[in-house]
C-alpha positions as CSV (number, residue, x, y, z in Angstrom):
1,X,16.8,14.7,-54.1
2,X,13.7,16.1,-53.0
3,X,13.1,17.1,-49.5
4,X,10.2,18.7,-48.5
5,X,9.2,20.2,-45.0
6,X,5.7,21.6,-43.2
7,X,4.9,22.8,-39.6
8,X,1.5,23.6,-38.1
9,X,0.4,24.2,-34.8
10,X,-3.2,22.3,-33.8
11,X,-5.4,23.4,-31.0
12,X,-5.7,19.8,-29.8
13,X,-4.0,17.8,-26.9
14,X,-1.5,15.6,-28.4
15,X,-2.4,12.5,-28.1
16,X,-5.2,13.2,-29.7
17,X,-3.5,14.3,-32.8
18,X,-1.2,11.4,-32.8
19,X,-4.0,9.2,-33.0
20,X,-5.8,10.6,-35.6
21,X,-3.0,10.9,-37.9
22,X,-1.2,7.8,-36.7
23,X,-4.4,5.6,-37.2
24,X,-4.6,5.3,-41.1
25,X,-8.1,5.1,-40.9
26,X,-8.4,8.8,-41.2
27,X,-6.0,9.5,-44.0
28,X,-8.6,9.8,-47.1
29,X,-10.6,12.6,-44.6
30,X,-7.2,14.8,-44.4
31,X,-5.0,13.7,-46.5
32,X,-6.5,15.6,-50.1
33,X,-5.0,13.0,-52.9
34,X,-5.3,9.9,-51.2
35,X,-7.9,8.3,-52.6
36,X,-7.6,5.3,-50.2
37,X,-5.6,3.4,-48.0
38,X,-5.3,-0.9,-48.1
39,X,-3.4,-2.2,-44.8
40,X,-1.3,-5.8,-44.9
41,X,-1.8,-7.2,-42.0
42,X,-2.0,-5.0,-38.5
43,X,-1.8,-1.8,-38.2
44,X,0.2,0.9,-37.4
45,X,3.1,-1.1,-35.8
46,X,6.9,-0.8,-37.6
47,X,7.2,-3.6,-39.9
48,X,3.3,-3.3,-40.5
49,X,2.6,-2.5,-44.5
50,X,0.2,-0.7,-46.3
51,X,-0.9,0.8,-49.8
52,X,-1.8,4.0,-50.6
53,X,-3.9,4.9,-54.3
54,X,-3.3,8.9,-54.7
55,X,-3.6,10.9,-57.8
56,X,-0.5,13.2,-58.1
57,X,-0.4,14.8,-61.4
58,X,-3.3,13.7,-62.6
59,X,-2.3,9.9,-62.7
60,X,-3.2,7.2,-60.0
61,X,-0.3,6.1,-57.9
62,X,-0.2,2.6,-55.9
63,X,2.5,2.8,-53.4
64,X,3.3,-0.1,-51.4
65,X,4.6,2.0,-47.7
66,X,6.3,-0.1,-44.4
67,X,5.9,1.7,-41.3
68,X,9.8,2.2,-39.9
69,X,9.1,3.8,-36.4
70,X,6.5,4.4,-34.3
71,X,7.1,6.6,-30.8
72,X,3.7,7.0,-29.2
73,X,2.7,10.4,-29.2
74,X,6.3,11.7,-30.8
75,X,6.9,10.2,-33.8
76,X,5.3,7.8,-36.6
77,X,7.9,7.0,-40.1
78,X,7.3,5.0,-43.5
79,X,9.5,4.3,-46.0
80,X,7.9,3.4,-50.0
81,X,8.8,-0.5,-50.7
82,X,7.3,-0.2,-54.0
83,X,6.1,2.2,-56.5
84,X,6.4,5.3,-59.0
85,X,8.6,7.4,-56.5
86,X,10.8,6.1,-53.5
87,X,10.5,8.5,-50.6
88,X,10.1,8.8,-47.0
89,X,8.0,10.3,-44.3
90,X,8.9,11.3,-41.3
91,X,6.1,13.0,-38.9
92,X,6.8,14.6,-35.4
93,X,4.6,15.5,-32.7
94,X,5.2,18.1,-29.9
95,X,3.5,19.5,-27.0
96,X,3.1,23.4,-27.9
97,X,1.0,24.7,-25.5
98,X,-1.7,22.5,-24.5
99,X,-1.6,22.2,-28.6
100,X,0.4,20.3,-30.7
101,X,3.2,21.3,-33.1
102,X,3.5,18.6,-36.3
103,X,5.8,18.6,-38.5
104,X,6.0,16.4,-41.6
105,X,9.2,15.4,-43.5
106,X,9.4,14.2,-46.8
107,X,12.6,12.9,-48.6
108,X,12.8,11.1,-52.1
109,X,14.3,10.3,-54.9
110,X,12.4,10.9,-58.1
111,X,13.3,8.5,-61.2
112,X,11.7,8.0,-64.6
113,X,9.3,10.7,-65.2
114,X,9.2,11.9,-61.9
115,X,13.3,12.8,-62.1
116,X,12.9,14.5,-65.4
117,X,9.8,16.7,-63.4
118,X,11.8,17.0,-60.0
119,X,11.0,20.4,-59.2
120,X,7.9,20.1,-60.4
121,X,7.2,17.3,-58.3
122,X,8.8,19.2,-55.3
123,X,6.7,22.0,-55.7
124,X,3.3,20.1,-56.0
125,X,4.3,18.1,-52.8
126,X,5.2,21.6,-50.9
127,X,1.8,22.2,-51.8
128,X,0.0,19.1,-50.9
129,X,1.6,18.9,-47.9
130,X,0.4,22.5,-46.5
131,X,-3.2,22.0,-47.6
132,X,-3.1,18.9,-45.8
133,X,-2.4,20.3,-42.3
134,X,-5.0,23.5,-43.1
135,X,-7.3,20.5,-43.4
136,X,-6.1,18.7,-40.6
137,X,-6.3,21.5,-38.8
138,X,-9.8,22.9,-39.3
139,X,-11.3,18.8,-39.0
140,X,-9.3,18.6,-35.6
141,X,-10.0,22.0,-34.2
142,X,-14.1,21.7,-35.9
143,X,-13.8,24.5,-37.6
């Protein structure tokens, strides 16, 4: 079982955060190995679906996602339907003084491959996931 963990604090009101990272139309400007996102139908409502094309490991990854929660401003969850590795994510938003605290969660279980690679896997996601928020960050803040 994989589960991976990042924090960072963004100089930015909240809701502007959420929305930004919430709306799926940003993800390819912030999110460094998504190459691009396909939505099913509306988005960003639970239930609502959408595919993600990444490279992770050199190799491009179609993952079919369904958005499980969605808490204005709070929290935003997806859950893999289908592809390579079934995982989770879990994002929380927090005021932090007149900023905003996220933190993303990611849980999985690898198979195939992926299992035999675990740590690996784990290590490169740890990795992923903090340059992600540095870019975040510095888009957000206009740095």
């Amino acid at each position: 079982m994989i589960q991976v963990e990042n924090s960072i604090v963004i100089n930015k009101p909240l809701a502007e955060v959420y929305t930004y990272v919430t709306s799926g139309e940003h993800t390819t400007e912030w999110q460094g190995g998504v190459e691009a996102v396909e939505n099913e139908g509306p988005p960003n409502m639970v239930g609502s679906r959408y595919t993600e094309v990444r490279k992770f490991l050199g190799q491009e990854m179609r993952t079919l996602l369904e958005i499980t929660e969605v808490a204005q401003n709070a929290k935003w969850a997806a859950k893999v339907v289908k592809g390579p590795v079934p995982y989770q994510v879990t994002v929380a938003f927090e005021d932090s003084g007149g900023g905003t605290k996220m933190t993303t969660r990611v849980e999985g279980e690898p198979t195939g491959f992926f299992k035999m690679a675990e740590g690996m896997v784990a290590s490169q996601l740890e990795k992923s996931l903090a340059e992600d928020s540095q870019r975040l960050k510095k888009i957000l803040e206009g740095g």
